[in-house]
C-alpha positions as CSV (number, residue, x, y, z in Angstrom):
1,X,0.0,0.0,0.0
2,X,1.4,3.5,-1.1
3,X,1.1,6.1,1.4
4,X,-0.2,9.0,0.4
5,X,0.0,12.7,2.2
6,X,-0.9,16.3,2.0
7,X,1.5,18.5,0.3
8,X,2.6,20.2,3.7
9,X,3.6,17.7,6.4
10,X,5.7,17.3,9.5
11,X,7.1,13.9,10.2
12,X,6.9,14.1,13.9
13,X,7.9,12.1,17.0
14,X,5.9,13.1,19.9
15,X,8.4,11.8,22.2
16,X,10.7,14.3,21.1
17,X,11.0,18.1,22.5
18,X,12.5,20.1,19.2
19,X,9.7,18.2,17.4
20,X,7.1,19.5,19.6
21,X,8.3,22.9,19.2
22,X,8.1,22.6,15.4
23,X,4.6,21.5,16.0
24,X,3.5,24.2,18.1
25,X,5.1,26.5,15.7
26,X,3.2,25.5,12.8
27,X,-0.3,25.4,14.8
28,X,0.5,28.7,15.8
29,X,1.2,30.0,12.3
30,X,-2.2,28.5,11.6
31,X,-0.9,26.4,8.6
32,X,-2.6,23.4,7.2
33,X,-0.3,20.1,7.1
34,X,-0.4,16.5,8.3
35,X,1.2,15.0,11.1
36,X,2.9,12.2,10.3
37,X,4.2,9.7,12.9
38,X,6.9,8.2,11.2
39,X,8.1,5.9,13.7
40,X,4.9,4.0,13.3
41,X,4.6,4.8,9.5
42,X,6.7,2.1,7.9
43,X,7.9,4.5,5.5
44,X,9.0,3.1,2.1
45,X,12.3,4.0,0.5
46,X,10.7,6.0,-2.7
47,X,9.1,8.5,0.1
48,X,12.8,8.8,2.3
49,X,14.3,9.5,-1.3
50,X,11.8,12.2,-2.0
51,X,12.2,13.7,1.4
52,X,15.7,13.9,0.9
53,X,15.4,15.0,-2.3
54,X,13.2,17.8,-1.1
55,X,15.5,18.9,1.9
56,X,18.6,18.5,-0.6
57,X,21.0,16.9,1.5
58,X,22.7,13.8,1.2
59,X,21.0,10.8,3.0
60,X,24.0,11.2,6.0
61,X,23.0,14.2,6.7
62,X,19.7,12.8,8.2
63,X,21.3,10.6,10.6
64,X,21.3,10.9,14.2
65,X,25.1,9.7,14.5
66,X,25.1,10.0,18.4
67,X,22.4,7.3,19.0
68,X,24.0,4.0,20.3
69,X,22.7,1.6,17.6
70,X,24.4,4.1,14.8
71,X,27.4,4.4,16.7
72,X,27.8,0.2,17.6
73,X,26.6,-1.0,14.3
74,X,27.2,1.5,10.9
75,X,29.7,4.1,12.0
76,X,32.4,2.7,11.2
77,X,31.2,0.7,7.9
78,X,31.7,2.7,4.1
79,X,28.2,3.1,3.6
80,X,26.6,4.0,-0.1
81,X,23.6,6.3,-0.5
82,X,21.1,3.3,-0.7
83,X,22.8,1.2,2.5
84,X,22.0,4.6,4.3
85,X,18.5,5.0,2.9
86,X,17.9,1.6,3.8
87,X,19.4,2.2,7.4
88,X,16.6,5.0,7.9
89,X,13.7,2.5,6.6
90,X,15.4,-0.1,9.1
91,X,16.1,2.2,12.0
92,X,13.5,5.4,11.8
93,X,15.2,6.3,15.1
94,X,17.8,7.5,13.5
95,X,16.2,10.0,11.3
96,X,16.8,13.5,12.4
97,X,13.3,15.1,13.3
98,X,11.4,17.3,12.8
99,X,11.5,17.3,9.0
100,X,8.6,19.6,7.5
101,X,7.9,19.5,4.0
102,X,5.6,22.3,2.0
103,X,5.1,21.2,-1.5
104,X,8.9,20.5,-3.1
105,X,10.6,21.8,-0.3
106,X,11.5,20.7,3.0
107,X,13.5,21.5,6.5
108,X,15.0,19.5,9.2
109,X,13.4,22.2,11.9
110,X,16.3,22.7,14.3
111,X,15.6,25.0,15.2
112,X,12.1,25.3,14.2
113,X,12.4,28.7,12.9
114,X,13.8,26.7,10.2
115,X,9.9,26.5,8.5
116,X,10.4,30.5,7.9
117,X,12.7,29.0,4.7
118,X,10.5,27.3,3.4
119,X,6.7,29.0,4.3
């Protein structure tokens, strides 16, 4: 099943305080997106590589490189592009969050006065 969202959406963790902050922010700016969940999503590889496309960064940059399993299994390995997009859909932990996305362009809010970029 392809999953299929709004043109404007925050792939959130609840659990995490910068991505709360780029929540509130958004609410507050009264903008219409969807909240996505991503680490109950099972997000597919074609949607990472479009994130990352719309962020332009390399897939690297979207790692979380201090988090233990990172750090103990992949950081010292010569990864390719596709091992590290296929770490992400393996490990969503590891994604850096919050990443909002308005039509083709996206942020990793951190801060989340990041969104002003891209609103």
């Amino acid at each position: 099943m392809e999953l299929k969202f709004k043109s404007s959406f925050l792939l959130h963790n609840p659990g995490c305080r910068k991505s709360r902050e780029a929540l509130n922010y958004l609410h507050n700016l009264n903008i219409d997106f969807e909240i996505i969940l991503y680490l109950k999503e099972n997000l597919k590889l074609d949607f990472l590589k479009s994130i990352i496309k719309k962020i332009n960064i390399d897939p690297i940059d979207m790692i979380r490189t201090q988090e233990k399993i990172w750090i103990n299994e992949y950081k010292s390995k010569k990864l390719d592009r596709n091992q590290i997009l296929e770490i992400l859909i393996k490990h969503p932990k590891l994604m850096k969050r919050p990443v909002f996305i308005k039509n083709n362009k996206g942020v990793i809010a951190i801060p989340h006065t990041e969104i002003d970029k891209i609103i």
